[in-house]
N, C-alpha and C positions, 0 to 999 in steps of 0.2 A: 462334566469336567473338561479344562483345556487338553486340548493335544499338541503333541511335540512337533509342531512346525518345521524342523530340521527334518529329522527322521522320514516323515511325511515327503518333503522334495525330495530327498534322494531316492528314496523310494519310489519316484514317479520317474527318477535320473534325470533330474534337473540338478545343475551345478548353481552349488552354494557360494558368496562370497565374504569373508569376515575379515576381518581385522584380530590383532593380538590387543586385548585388554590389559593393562600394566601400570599405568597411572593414577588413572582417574577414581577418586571415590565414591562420587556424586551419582546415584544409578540415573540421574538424568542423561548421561551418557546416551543411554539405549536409545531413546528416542530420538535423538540426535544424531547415532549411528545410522538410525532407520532411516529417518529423514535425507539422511544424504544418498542410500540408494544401497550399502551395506543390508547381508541377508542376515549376518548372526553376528555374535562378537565371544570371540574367547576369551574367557579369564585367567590369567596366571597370578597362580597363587604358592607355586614353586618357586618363583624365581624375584618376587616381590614382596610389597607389605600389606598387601591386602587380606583384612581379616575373614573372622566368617560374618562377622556381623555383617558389613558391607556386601559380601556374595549374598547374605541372605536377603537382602532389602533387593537385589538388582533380582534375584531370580522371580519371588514375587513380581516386580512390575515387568519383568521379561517377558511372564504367560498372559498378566493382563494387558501385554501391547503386541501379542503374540511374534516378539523379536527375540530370537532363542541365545541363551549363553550357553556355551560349553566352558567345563570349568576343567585346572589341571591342579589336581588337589598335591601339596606337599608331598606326600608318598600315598601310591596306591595301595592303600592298606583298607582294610573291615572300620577302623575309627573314620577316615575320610569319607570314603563312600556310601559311607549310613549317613553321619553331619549332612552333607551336600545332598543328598538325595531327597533325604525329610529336610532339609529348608526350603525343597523346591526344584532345586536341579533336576534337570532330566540328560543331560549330555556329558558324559564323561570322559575326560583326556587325560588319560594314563600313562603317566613315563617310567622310564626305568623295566618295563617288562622285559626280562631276561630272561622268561623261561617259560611252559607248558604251565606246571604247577603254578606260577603267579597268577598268569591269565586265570585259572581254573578259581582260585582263591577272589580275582576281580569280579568274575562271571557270579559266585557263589554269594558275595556283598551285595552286588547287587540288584538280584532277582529275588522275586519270594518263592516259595515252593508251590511247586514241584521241581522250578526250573534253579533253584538257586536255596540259599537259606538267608535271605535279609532280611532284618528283624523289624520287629512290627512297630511301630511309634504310633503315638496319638493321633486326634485327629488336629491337620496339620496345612502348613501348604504344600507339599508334598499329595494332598487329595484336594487340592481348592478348599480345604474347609468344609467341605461338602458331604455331607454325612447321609447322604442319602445310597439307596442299594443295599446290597451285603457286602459286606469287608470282602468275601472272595472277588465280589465283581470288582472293586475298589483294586486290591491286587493282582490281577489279572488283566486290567488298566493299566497300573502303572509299570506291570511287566513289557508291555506292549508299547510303552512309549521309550523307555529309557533306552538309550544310545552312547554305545560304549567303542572311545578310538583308543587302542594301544599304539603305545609311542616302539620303537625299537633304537635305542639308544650305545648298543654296545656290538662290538661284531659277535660276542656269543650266544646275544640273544636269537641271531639266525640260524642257527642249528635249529632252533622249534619254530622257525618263520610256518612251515605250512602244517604242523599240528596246530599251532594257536589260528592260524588262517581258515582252519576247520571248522573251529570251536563253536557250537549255537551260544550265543549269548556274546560275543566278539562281533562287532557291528561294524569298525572300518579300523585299517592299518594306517601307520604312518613312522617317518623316521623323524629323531632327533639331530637335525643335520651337525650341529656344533660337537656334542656331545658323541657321537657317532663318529663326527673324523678326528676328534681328540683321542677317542679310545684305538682308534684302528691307524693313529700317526702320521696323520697327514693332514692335520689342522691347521692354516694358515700357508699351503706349500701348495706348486703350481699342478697337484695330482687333485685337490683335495677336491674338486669340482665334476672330475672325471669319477672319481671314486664314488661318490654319493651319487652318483646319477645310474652307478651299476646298482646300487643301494636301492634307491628307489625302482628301479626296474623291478627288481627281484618282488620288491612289495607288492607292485601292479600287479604281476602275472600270479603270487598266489591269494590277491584278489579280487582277482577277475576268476582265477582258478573254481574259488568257490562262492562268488556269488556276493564279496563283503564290498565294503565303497573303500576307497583309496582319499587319504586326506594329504595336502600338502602345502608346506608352509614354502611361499614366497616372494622375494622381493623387490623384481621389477617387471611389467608387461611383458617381456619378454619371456619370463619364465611363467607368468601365468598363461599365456597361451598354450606355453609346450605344453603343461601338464594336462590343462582343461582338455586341449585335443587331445592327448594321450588316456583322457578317463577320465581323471582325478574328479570328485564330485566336491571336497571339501575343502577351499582353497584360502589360505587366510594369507593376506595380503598385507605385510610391513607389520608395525603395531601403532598407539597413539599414539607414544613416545618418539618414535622415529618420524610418524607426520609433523605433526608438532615442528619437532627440530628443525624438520627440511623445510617447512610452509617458512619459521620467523626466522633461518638460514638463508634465505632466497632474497624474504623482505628485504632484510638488510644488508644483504649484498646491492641489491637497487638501489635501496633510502642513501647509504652511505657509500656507495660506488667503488 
């Protein structure tokens, strides 16, 4: 069976570089992605129209071009994270966690026991199709590849910033920057940049505190250095939608002067 190429580089602390997935339906994206020099690609499925059908066809050819998606399901709930997982996901980007108990409820979706209780499906892409072994070695596999980033989107989620930072089965932190400076009042004002930067400190240090990867969304060179050299191992860069704009923005600013 494929292994989760993501997990695997961080694991060795090698810094990842992706893009935000938002547009595109076509899973030819992924290779495309690769091709350009891109390590993974995140899927939002929060904030867009993309089905599961669609995540299911990209995460299939994701393992067989071993170019990894991380997906950020509608709500972190036991329905999402079972879907995503048996179609084949392996990377999970989790928003909304506001508390110990949610985390505990993501961790429980999606691990099989002893470490978790996620429920067993057929045979799938989620195992390659691959019916060979015992089902335990099969789940014990797939405990071992899945990779789960909690988003922290609200200031009350940080009262449990370093129980969930604890957590075995919490694999990397990260903040909702929009969502994060909407809830804490300072979205769009000349703090808001200063504030989320104390935001993500906090993430860093509990961490590195215990040992998780740090993910971070950003949108120019400049901010992807800071972070890279501050840690960050997960760093997803603009999305296609905002390339796009800018590449046939630029054109025609030239073409038409």
């Amino acid at each position: 069976m494929h292994i989760n190429t993501m997990r695997a580089a961080v694991e060795r602390g090698e810094p990842q570089i992706g893009t935000w997935l938002t547009l595109f339906r076509n899973p030819s994206i992924l290779p495309l992605m690769k091709s350009a020099g891109l390590d993974f690609a995140r899927v939002d499925m929060e904030h867009t129209s993309l089905t599961m059908d669609v995540v299911a066809d990209m995460a299939v050819l994701a393992r067989a071009i071993d170019f990894p998606i991380a997906v950020r399901p509608p709500k972190a709930n036991r329905e999402w994270i079972t879907r995503l997982l048996d179609s084949g996901v392996w990377n999970l980007h989790c928003p909304q966690v506001e508390s110990a108990a949610h985390a505990r409820e993501i961790v429980a979706a999606s691990r099989y026991a002893p470490r978790g209780l996620r429920g067993n499906g057929a045979l799938s892409a989620a195992s390659d199709f691959d019916p060979s072994g015992t089902a335990a070695d099969r789940r014990a596999h797939a405990n071992r590849q899945v990779f789960v980033t909690v988003m922290f989107e609200t200031g009350k989620a940080f009262d449990d910033l370093d129980e969930i930072a604890a957590m075995d089965g919490i694999d990397a932190l990260t903040i909702g920057p929009a969502d994060l400076s909407q809830d804490l009042g300072v979205f769009g004002t000349p703090d808001m940049a200063r504030v989320l930067d104390e935001k993500r400190d906090l993430v860093m240090a509990a961490a590195k505190k215990h040992g998780k990867t740090t993910a971070m969304l950003v949108n120019s060179f400049e901010q992807m250095q800071q972070w890279k050299a501050a840690g960050a191992l997960l760093l997803a860069y603009s999305s296609d939608t905002e390339m796009i704009y800018g590449a046939f923005r630029d054109a025609m600013k030239r073409i038409k002067g």
